[in-house]
Each structure stands twice: as structure tokens, then as C-alpha cells.
N, C-alpha and C positions, 0 to 999 in steps of 0.2 A: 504494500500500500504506500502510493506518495504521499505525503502531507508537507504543506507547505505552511509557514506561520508567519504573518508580518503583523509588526504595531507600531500602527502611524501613532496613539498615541498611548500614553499610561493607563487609561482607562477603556481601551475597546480594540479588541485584535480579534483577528480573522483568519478563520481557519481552512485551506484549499485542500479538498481530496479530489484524487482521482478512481477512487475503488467505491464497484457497485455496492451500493444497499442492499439487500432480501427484507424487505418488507412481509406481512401477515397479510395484504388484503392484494395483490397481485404478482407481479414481475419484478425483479431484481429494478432499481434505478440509481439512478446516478444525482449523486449528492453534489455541488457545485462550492457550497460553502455556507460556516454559517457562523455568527457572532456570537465571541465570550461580552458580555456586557458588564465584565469585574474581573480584575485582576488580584488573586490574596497568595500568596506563599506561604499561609498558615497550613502546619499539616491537619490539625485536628478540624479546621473548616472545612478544608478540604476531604477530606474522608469523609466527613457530615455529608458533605455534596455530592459524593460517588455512592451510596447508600442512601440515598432520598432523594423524591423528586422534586421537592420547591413545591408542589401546588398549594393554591390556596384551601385555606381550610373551608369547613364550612359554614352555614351563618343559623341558630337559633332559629327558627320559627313558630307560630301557633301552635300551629300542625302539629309540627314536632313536640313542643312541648306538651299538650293534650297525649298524643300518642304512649311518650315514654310515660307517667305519670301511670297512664291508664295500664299498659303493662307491668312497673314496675309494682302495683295493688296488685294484680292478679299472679304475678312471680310471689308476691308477698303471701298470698292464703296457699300457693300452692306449697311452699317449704313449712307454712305454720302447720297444714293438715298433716303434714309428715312426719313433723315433731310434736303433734298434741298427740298421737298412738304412743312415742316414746316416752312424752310427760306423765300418763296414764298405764303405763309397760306392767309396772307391779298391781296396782287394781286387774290389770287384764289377765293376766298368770293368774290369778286368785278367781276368778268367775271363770274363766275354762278350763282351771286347772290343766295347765301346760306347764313346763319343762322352761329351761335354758333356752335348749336347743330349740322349743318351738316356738319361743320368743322372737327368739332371732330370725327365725324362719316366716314370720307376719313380714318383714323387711325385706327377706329374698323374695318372696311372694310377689311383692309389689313390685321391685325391680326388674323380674323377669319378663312380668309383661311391660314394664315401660321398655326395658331395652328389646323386647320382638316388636313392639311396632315403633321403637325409633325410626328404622331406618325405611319401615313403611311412612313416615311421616315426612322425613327427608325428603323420600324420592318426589311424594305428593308436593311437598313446599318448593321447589325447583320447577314447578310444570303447571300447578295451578291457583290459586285463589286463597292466598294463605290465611287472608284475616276469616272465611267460613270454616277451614280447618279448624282452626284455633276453637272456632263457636261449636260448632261439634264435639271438638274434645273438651272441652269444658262442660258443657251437655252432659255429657257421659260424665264425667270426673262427682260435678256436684251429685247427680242422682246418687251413684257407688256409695260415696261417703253418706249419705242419708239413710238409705238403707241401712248399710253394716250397723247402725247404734241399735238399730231395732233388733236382731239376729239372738236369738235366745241359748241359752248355756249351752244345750248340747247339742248346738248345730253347729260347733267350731268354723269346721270346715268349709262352712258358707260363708261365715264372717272372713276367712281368708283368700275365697276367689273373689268377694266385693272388696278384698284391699287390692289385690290382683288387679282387679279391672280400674278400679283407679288411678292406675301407673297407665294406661291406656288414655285416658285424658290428660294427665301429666303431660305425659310426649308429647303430646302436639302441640302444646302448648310452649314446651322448655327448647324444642328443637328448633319451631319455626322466629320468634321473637328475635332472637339475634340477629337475623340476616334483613328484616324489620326495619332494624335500627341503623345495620350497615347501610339500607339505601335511603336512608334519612339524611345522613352525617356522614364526615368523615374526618380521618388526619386527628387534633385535639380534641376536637368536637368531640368525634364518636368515642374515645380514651375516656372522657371526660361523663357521657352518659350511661357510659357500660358498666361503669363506677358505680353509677347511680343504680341503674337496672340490679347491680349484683349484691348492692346493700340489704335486698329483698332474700337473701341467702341466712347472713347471720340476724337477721332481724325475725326475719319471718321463725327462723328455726328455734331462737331464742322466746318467741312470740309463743312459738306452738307448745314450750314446755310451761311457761307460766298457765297459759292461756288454759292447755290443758288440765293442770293439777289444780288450777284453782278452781277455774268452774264446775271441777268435777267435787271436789270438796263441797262448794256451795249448795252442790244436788245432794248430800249427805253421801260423799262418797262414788255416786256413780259415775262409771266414767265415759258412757253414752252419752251425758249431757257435753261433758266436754270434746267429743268427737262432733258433735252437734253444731259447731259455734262457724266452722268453716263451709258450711254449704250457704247458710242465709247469705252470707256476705258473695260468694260465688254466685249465687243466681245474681246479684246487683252486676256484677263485672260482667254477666255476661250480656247484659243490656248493656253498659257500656259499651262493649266491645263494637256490638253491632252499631251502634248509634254516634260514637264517635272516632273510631278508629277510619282513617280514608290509605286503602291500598295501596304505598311505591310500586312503581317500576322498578323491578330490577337493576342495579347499578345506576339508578337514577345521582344519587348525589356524587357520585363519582366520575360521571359525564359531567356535571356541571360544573367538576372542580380539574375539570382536563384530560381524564382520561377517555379518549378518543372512539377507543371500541368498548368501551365497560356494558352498553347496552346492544354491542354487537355480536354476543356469544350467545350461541346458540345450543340448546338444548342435545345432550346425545344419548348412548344408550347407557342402563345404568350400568354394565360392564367397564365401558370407557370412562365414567365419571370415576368409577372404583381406583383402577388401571391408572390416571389422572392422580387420585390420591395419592398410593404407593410412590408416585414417582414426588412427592413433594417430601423431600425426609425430616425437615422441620417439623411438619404436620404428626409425622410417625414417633419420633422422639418426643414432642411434646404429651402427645395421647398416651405413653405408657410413664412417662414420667406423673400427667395429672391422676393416672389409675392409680399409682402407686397411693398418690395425696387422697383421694375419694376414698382407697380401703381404710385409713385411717383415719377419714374426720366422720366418714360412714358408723365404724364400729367404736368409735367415742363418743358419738353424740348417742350413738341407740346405748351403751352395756356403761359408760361412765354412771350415769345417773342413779340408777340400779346399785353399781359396784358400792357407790357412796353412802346410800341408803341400808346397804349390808353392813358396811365399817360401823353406821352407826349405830345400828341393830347390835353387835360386836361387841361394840363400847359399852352400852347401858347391859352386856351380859343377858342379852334377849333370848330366847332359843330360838326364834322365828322369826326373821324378816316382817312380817305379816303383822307381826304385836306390836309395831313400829306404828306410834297414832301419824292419824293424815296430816295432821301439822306439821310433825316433821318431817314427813317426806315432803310436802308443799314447799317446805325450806330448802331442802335439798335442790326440787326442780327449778323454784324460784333463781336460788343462789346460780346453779350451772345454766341456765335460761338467761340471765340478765351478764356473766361472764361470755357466754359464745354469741349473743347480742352485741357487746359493747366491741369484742375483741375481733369478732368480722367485721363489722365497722371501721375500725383503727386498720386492719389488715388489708379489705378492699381500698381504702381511700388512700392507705401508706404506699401501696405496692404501686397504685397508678402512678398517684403523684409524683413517687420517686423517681420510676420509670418515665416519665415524662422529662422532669430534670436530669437526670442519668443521659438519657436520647438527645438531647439540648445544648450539653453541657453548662449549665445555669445553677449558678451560689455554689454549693458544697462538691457539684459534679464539674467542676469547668474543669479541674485539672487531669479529670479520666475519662472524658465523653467517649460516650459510645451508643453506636447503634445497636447494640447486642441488648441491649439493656434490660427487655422483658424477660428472654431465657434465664439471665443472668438472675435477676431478681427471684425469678422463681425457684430458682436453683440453693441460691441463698436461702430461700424462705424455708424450704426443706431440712436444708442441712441446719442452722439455727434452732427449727424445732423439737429437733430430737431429742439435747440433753434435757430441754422444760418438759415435753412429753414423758421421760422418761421419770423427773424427780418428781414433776407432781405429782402420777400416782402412788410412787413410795411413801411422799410424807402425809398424803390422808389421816392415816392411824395416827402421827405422832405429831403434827402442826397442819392444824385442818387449815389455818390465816395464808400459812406461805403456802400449800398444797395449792389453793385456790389463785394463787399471784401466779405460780408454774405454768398452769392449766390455763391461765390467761394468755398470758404469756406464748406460749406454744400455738393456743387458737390464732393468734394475731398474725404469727409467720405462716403456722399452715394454710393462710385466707389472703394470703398474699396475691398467691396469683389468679384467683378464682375470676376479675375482670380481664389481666392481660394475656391470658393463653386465650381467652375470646378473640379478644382484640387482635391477638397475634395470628389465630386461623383468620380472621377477616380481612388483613393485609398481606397475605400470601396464600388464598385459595379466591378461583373465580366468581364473579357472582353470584351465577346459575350453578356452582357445583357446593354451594355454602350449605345448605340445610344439609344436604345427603356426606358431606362433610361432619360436621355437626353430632348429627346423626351415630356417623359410625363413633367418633368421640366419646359420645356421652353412654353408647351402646354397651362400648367394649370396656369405657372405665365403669359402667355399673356391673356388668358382668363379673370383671373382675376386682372388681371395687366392692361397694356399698351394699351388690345384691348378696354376695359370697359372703364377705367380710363378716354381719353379725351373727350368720348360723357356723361360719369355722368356730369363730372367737366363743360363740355358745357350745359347741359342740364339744370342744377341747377342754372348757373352761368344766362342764358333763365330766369329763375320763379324767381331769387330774381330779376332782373333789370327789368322785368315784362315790359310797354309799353314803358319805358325811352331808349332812343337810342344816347344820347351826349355821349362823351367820358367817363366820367367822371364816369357815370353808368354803363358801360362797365365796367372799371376798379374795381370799388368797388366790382361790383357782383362776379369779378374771384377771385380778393383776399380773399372775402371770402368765396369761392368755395375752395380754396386753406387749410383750417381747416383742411378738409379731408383727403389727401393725409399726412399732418404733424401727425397724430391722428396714420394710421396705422403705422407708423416709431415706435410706442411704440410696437406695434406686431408686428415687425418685428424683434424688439432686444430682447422679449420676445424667441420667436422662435427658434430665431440662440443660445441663453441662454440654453434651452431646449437639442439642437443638440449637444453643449457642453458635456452635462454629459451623453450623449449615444456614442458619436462618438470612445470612445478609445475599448469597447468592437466591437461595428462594424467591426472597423477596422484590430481589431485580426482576426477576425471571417473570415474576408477576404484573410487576409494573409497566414490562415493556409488551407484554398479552394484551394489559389493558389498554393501550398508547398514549401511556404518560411522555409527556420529554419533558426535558431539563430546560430551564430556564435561564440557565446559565453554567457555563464550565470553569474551573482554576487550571492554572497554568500548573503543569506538573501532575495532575490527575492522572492516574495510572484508565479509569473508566472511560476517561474522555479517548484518551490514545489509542485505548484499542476499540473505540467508538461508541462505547454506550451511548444510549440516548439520541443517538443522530440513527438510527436505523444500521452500522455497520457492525454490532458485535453480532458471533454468528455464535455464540453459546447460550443458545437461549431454548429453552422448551416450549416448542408450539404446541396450541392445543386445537 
């Protein structure tokens, strides 16, 4: 390739090739020249600028605002219904007289049907009309949960295929939303509402153990009423839905903020969409690293609560879990309800913001900027969690105050990346392949996450406490059932470690699919020379 460079003056030089372009949308052509409109020698600008494209962000509107709002309420009841079962776990062992094992297994139950019809929801959110998806599954979702309260003692097993079918509504709901928002927003913007959208995680989760234990208290105890609290509020969201959610286009705010073809991909089969995944490895690393994080906030948020509730059974010398009055366990749920509240909140809002500054280089990140920054964070968030995961459930028995500072502690890192591995499949997967993306994600970390997660931990937690049934063997056997979930936290930081040193190629690769250019190039750009962004690099994955 020839390249010629002349600057008539300090501020504007001009770049001569003679070697064809391969364009996405016809025949090779020929590039004539084109204008740096800035000149910086900075390395760390410069690398910002071979890894980003300059486009404009995008701008707040009504619309938008109405929309997330209205989502981030319905993300909201969806994680509190998940966590009022968990706030109410020991009333429900007690009326169906279940096991460990069958405790945990209300949770696999439900995940298994959310994760088979994920990637049926996927496929549908890629090809049709996503906001009656959603109202459909929602449909479905409130009805399940209304029934199961009704389900009398010795029908167990119906109250378990209407938790089942609730994860069915779930999906369509948790799959399609994000890609919702990607063509609403982008760049900050979108970093900045996904944030928002996923405060509906520890809030909602936190929400559902209060919410649960209290209002089932209030009923004397039963814990129907408390399972009861999220369908009223669910039939509201779903008139909402319909009445003020208005449909994107597909890569709409990403056409308007410059990317060329974002609304020019087209639909293919869902083998190719698969095929298309695999080859993105950012994607692949991130998804078993968030699995890793899902099996462990999965089976602490269902067997923690419980676990605590046993210490304290333990302590006052009970024989029985059971002889534990509702008060105190309301304390129990309260206390770890209003800690993985507070501590998702701190974790969502710390990880973006960070990430944002970290990607920027701005205040405390100027002297390490990077575009890696999300993997990184996440990777972080993992590896940090482990020694707090680890002591605070040790000091339970012996310092309940700092037990609960650990536990904090630990939830705040684990919840780190919960908006930027979003954010990060959204800025390196196409538009049209975003839900069925998504999809597999959220499939394969529940699979092997959250669905598995509290029937092993239950299972296990069975064979080490073997015929002993006092408190006290309760408790030892979860703790250290508990090993495991701390163990993958190092695969998990491995993982998102991995993701890091793929993610900035990914992410070109994306941008030039979409037909971003550059706004401008630095003199000494390694991107610029071998022609990113001008249509001449030829390492790029067409799709």
C-alpha cells in the first residue's frame, strides 16, 4: 500500500492512498484521501482513538425516559417475586414439609423453564414485535404467581410446575428489555440507563425478602399472603406496558448517532446467528465468567438467609429451626434484604461509573486509561469478592456486626458487573443478533448458575449433615457447602481476565459491520496505518 502524508499546516494533514477498499455493501473502491482534522502525539489519546469511534452520544428523550422507568418497575417485581419464595423458604419447608434438597429445587424448577424458553424468546425478539412478547409473558408470569398461593399442602408438586411456569414469563421479559434500551441510547447514555435498569436486581431482590417475610408475618404467619403482593402490582405494569411503551426500530439510535448500516442487517437463520456468536470470543468469555458470578449470588441469596436463621436457632440452643419465632427470622430476612439492597446499588452504580472513568481516563483513571475497562472491572469485582465471601460466612457464629459488613461487602463486588457485561454484549454483538445473544447468556449462566446452584448446595449440604437435624448441623453443613460457590469466583475472574485481551478487537470488528468511521485520526496510530476506519483494514468479520 502507498501512503503519502503532507501538512500544509499544524492543525490539518492529509492522507493519499492508493490501495482499494473492500467495502460491506458492494465492490472493492478506491479511496483518494481523507482529512486528520487534529494532530496529538499523546499515546494514551491516541489508543482512546484506535479503540472508539468518536460518535456522538445520544440525547434523553420523553420517550425514552417513560420507557426505561416503565421497564425498570416491571424488572423490579420481577426479581422481588423471586426473592419473596426465598424471604418465605423456611414457612414453605414447614407447610410441604420438604427437605434441603427440595428447597433448592423450587429455584431449579423455575430456572429451567426460564432458561428453555430463553432462547425461544431470543429468536422471537430478533424477528418480531417485542413490546407484545413482553405483554404475553407477563400475562402468563402474573397469572402462575397467583395461583401457586392458592395450591394446598399436598399438592406440592403443582405449586412447583406454577413456579416453573413462571420462569416462562420471566424470559420474555428479562431477554427482550435490553436490546429495548440499546435502540433507544447509546455510547454514555445507554452505560448510564442500564445502570439504572439493573438497580431493579438488588433492589427488587432485597425488596422481595422484606416484602416477603413481612407481609407474611402480618397474615399470622402465612406465607401465601406474601407470595401474593407481586401479581397486583404486575397486572398495573402490564397496562402500562401496553399503553405507554412505543416500539424502536432496530439499531435505530445507533443510525442516528452514525452508524451507517446498524438498520441494514438483516435477519438470518438461527444456525448463523449461533455460528455469528461463537465467533465473537469476548461474548464466550464473558458468558462463562458471568455463570460463574450467577452460581454464587444465585445460591447466597436463596441458602444465606436460611443458613443465618439456623446459627441463630444454634445460638438460643433450639432443637429446631422451626421454634425460631417469626420475629426473628423477619430480622434475619429484613437485615440480609436491606444489605443485598443497598450493596447492588453501591455495586451497579460503582462498576459503571468506574468503568466509564477507567474508559475516559478522567480524575483517578487518567494515569491508566483504558478501553478494556469493563472486563477488567468485572474481573476485579470477582477476584475482591472472594476473601469477604469467604469470612463473612465464618464469622456468623462469633461476630454477627462484622459477619454482616463481609456479606456486604462481597455483595457490592459481586454486583459489579451485572450492568457492564450488558452493556458490553451491546457494543460488540449486532443488532438483530442481540436478544438471541442475550438469550443464550442468560440460558446457559442459569443452567449452570442459579438453576443448579441451590439444589447442588442443598443436596450436598443433605450428605455432609447426613441423619443430624438440630440447628446447628444445619448450619455447618451449608457453610461448608458454601466452599463451592467461593472456588468458582476464581473462574470467574479468570474468565472476564480472558475477555479483556479479546474485547478491543471484537469490538472494532463491530463497529466497522455497523459503518461507524472515525472522525478523526492521530498521527502515529498504529489503526489509522493499517486503515481502520477508512474502509482499508481487511481483518475484519463480515457478517
Amino acid at each position: 500500500m502507498a501512503v503519502a502524508v503532507t501538512t500544509p499546516s499544524s492543525t490539518r494533514t492529509t492522507i493519499t492512498t492508493t490501495s482499494p477498499a473492500t467495502t460491506s455493501n458492494g465492490p472493492p473502491t478506491k479511496v483518494e484521501s481523507f482529512d486528520l482534522d487534529e494532530i496529538s502525539l499523546d499515546s494514551r489519546k491516541r489508543a482512546a482513538t484506535a479503540a472508539s469511534c468518536q460518535n456522538p452520544d445520544s440525547s434523553i428523550t420523553a420517550r425514552g425516559v417513560v420507557c426505561v422507568i416503565t421497564l425498570f418497575v416491571i424488572n423490579l417485581l420481577n426479581y422481588m417475586d423471586r426473592y419473596t419464595v426465598a424471604g418465605v423458604l423456611s414457612e414453605l419447608q414447614t407447610f410441604y414439609e420438604i427437605s434441603d434438597a427440595m428447597g433448592g429445587f423450587l429455584q431449579t424448577v423455575f430456572i429451567i423453564f426460564y432458561m428453555v424458553f430463553a432462547p425461544i424468546c431470543g429468536f422471537l425478539g430478533d424477528r418480531y414485535n417485542r413490546k407484545w412478547i413482553m405483554v404475553g409473558g407477563l400475562s402468563i408470569w402474573v397469572t402462575a404467581v397467583l395461583c401457586s398461593s392458592f395450591v394446598p399442602k399436598h399438592l406440592f408438586y403443582v405449586f412447583l410446575i406454577l413456579r416453573g411456569i413462571v420462569g416462562i414469563g420471566e424470559a420474555s421479559y428479562a431477554i427482550i428489555a435490553p436490546s429495548i434500551i440499546a435502540d433507544l441510547f447509546t455510547k454514555t447514555t445507554r452505560s448510564r440507563v442500564l445502570m439504572i435498569f439493573y438497580f431493579a436486581i438488588p433492589v427488587g431482590s432485597g425488596a422481595g425478602y422484606i416484602v416477603g417475610s413481612s407481609v407474611s408475618e402480618a397474615f399470622g404467619g402465612d406465607w401465601a399472603w406474601g407470595v401474593r403482593v407481586t401479581p397486583f402490582f404486575g397486572f398495573l405494569c402490564i397496562i402500562a406496558l401496553i399503553f405507554l411503551i412505543q416500539e424502536p426500530a432496530r439499531g435505530e439510535a445507533e443510525q442516528l448517532a452514525g452508524a451507517s448500516n446498524a438498520m441494514a442487517d438483516k435477519n438470518e437463520s438461527y444456525w448463523q446467528d449461533i455460528k455469528y456468536l461463537c465467533s465473537v470470543k469476548t461474548y464466550l468469555w464473558a458468558t462463562l465468567g458471568y455463570t460463574s458470578v450467577v452460581f454464587v449470588t444465585g445460591t447466597l441469596a436463596w441458602w444465606a438467609p436460611t443458613a443465618i436463621q439456623h446459627s441463630f436457632a444454634a445460638e438460643k440452643g433450639l432443637n429446631n429451626t422451626k421454634e425460631l419465632s417469626d420475629d426473628q427470622k423477619t430480622e434475619v430476612n429484613v437485615i440480609f434484604g436491606a444489605i443485598t439492597c443497598l450493596g447492588g446499588i453501591v455495586g451497579v452504580a460503582g462498576g459503571v461509573l468506574t468503568s466509564q472513568l477507567w474508559r475516559e481516563g478522567k480524575f483517578f483513571c487518567s494515569k491508566f486509561q483504558s478501553q478494556r475497562a469493563d472486563p477488567l472491572i468485572c474481573a476485579i469485582g470477582s477476584t475482591v469478592a472472594i476473601p469477604f465471601f469467604f469470612l463473612g460466612m465464618h464469622l456468623i457464629t462469633t461476630s454477627r456486626a462484622a459477619s454482616w459488613v463481609l456479606i456486604f461487602i462481597s455483595i457490592v463486588f459481586l454486583c459489579l458487573n451485572w450492568a457492564i457485561n450488558v452493556d458490553m454484549l451491546l457494543y460488540i454483538i449486532l443488532p438483530r443478533k442481540r436478544n438471541i445473544a442475550n438469550s443464550w447468556q442468560i440460558t446457559i449462566s442459569h443452567l449452570f448458575g442459579d438453576a443448579s446452584g441451590p439444589y447442588i448446595i442443598g443436596v450436598i449440604s443433605d450428605w455432609i449433615r447426613g441423619s443430624a437435624d438440630d440447628p446447628k448441623a444445619h448450619f455447618d453443613a451449608l457453610l461448608k457447602s458454601f466452599y463451592i460457590p467461593n472456588t468458582l469466583l476464581i473462574l470467574s475472574a479468570v474468565a472476564f481476565f480472558c475477555a479483556a485481551v479479546t474485547v478491543l478487537n471484537d469490538k472494532r470488528n463491530f463497529e466497522l459491520n455497523m459503518g461507524y468511521r472515525k472522525k478523526s485520526a492521530k498521527v502515529g496510530d498504529v489503526a489509522m496505518l493499517n486503515g481502520y476506519g477508512s474502509g482499508l483494514d481487511g481483518n475484519v468479520t463480515k457478517c
